[in-house]
C-alpha positions in Angstrom: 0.0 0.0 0.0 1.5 3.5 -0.6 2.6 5.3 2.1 0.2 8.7 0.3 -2.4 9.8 3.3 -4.6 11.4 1.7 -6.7 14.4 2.8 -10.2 14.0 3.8 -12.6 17.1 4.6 -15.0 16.5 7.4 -17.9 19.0 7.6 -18.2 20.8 10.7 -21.0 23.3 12.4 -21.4 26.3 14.8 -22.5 26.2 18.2 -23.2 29.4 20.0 -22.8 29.3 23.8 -19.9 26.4 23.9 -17.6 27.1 27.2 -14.4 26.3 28.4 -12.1 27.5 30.7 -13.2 31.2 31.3 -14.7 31.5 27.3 -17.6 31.1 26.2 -17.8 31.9 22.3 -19.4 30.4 19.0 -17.0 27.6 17.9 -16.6 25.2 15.0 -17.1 21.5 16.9 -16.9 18.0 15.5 -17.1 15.1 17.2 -13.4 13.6 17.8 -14.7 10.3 16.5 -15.0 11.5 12.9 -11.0 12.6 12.3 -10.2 9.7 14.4 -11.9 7.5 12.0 -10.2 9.1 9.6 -6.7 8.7 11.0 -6.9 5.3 12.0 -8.3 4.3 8.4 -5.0 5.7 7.3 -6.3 9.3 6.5 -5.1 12.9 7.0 -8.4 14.8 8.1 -9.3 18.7 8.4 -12.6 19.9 9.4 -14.5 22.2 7.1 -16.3 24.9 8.8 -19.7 26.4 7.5 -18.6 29.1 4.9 -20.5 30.7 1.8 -21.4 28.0 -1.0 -19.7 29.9 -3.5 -16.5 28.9 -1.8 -17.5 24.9 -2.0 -16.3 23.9 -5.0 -12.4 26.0 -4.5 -12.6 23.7 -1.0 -12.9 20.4 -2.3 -10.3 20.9 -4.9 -8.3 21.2 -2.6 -9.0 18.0 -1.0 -8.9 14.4 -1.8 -11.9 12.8 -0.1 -14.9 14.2 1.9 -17.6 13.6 4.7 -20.0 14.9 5.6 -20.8 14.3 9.0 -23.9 13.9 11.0 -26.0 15.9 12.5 -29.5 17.8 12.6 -32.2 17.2 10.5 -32.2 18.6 6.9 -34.7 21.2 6.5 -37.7 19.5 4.8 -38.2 22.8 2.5 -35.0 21.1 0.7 -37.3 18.2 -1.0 -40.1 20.0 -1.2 -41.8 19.1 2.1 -44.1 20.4 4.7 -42.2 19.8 8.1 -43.6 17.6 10.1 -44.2 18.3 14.2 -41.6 15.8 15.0 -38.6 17.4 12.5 -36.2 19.2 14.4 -35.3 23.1 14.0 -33.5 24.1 10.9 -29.9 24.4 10.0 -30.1 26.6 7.6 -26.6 27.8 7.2 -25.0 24.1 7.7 -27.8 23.0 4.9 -26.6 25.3 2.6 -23.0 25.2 3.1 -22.8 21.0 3.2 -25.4 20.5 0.3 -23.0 22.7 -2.1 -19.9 20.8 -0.7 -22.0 17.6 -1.9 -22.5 19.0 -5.3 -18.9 20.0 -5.8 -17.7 16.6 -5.0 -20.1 14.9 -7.1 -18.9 17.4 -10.1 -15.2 17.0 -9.4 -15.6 13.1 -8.9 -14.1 13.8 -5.2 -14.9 10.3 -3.5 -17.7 11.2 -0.8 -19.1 9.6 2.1 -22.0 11.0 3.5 -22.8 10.2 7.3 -26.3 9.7 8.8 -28.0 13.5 8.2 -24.7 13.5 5.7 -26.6 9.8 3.7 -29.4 12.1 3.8 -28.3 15.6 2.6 -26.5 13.0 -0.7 -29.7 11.7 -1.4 -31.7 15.5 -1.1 -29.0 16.8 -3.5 -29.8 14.4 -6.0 -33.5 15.1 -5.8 -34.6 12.6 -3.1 -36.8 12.8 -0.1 -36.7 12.3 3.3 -39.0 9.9 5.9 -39.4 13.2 8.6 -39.8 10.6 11.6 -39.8 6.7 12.2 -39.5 4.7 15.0 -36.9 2.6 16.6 -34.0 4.1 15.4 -33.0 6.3 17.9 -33.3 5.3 21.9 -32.3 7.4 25.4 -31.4 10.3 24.5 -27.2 11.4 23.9 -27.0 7.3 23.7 -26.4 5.4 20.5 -28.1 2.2 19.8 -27.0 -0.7 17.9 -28.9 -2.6 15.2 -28.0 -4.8 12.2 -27.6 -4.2 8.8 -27.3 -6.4 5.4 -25.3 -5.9 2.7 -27.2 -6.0 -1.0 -25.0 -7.9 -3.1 -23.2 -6.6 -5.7 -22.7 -3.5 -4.6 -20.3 -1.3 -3.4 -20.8 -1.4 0.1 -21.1 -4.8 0.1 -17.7 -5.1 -1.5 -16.6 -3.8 1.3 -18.4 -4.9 4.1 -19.9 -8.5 2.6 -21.7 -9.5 5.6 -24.2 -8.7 8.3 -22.7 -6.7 10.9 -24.2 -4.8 14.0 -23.9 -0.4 13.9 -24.3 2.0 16.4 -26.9 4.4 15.3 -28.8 7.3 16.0 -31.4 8.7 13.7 -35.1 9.5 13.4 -35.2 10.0 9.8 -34.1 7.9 6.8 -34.5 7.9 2.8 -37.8 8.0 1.2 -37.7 8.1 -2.5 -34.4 7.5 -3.8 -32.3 10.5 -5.4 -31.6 10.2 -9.4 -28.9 7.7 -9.6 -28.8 6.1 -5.9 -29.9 2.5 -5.0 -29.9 1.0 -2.0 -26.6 -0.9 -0.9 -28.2 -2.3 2.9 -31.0 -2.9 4.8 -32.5 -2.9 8.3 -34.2 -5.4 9.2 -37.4 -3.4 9.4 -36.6 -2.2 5.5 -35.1 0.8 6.2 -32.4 2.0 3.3 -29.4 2.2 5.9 -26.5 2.6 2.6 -26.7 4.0 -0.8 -24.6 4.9 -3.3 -24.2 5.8 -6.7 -24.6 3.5 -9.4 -23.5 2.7 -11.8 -20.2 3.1 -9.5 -18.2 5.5 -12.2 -17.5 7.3 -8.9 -16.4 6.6 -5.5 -20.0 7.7 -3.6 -21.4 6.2 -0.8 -23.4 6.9 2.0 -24.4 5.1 5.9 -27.2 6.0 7.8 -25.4 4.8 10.8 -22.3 6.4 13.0 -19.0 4.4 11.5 -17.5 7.1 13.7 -18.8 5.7 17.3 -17.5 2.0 16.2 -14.4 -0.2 15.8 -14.9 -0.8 12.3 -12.9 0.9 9.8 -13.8 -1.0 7.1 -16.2 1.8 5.2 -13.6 4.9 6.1 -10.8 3.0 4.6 -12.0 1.9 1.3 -12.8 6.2 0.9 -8.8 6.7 1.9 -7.8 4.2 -0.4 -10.3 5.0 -3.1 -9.4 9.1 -2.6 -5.5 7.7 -2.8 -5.8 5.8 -5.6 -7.7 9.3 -7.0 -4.5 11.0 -6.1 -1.9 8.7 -8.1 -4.4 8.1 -10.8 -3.5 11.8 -11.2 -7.1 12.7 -11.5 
């Protein structure tokens, strides 16, 4: 394997109100587990802030893989929807900023991996919808849950990940009608899509509705590094 690490942009947010020591200011936060994913999947990671959209596509050409990480829901406007009582409050500014990330991966052919709200904002981007609220997904609060998820053959994901494994997971939302271009790549066992991806697989595009980043298993984060590597000595 080379020794190349390639670098892989993780989408970040603002939080107003965030203290330490004697501060208490707006900040840029990401969950450690994300870069740590990426690190120990043999990665170099730098988190990607909220910025204007114009400024998306300059970004990721300036890196060689993306994620977009999880987070709030996606504001049902996006696809076209009436919010339900159940969505949570908008993000406006991180919906704007990580959909036109998505956009300028997809047209650079940037391999992407979109994370939970990050499966979702992939699939709105390609003209999708969302589920606003389903049950048994999500359990006590701040706590993630496990549950298994299959592998459809033949595709990418289950390339990668061939067999029935357990994922932590927190979510109250999932795909509805498939963007132009995705298919499903696993299952829950209650039907839920829980991967997607692009096919047919010209690109290196996947997403997980569960947390890869709250796990041991590096198997998804490292075929991204090796697939944004092999981008990078392909000379693309």
């Amino acid at each position: 394997m080379s020794s190349h690490r390639p670098l892989i942009g993780v989408s970040t947010y603002l939080e107003s109100g965030t203290r330490w020591g004697v501060w208490e200011l707006e900040a840029a936060l990401l969950p450690a587990g994300y870069p740590r994913l990426v690190q120990r999947a043999g990665g170099l990671a730098v988190m990607l802030p909220p910025d204007a959209p114009e400024h998306a596509a300059a970004t990721v050409a300036r890196l060689d893989g993306l994620v977009i990480a999880g987070g709030p829901d996606v504001e049902p406007v996006r696809y076209g929807a009436a919010p339900d009582p159940r969505t949570g409050p908008p993000a406006r500014a991180r919906d704007t900023w990580e959909l036109a990330l998505v956009e300028a991966a997809l047209a650079a052919r940037v391999p992407l991996l979109g994370i939970c709200r990050g499966m979702q904002l992939l699939n709105v981007a390609l003209g999708g919808t969302l589920h606003q609220h389903l049950e048994g997904h999500i359990g006590v609060p701040g706590v993630f849950g496990r549950h298994p998820v299959k592998p459809v053959p033949g595709t990418r994901y289950a390339a990668v990940v061939p067999e029935e494994t357990e994922v932590p997971t927190f979510h109250h939302q999932a795909v509805d009608r498939l963007g132009a271009g995705l298919v499903p790549s696993a299952y829950a066992v209650d039907g839920t899509v829980e991967a997607l991806e692009l096919s047919p697989a010209r690109d290196w595009v996947l997403g997980v509705q569960w947390h890869p980043e709250m796990g041991e298993d590096v198997r998804v984060m490292r075929a991204l590094v090796e697939a944004a590597r092999d981008r990078v000595e392909a000379g693309s």
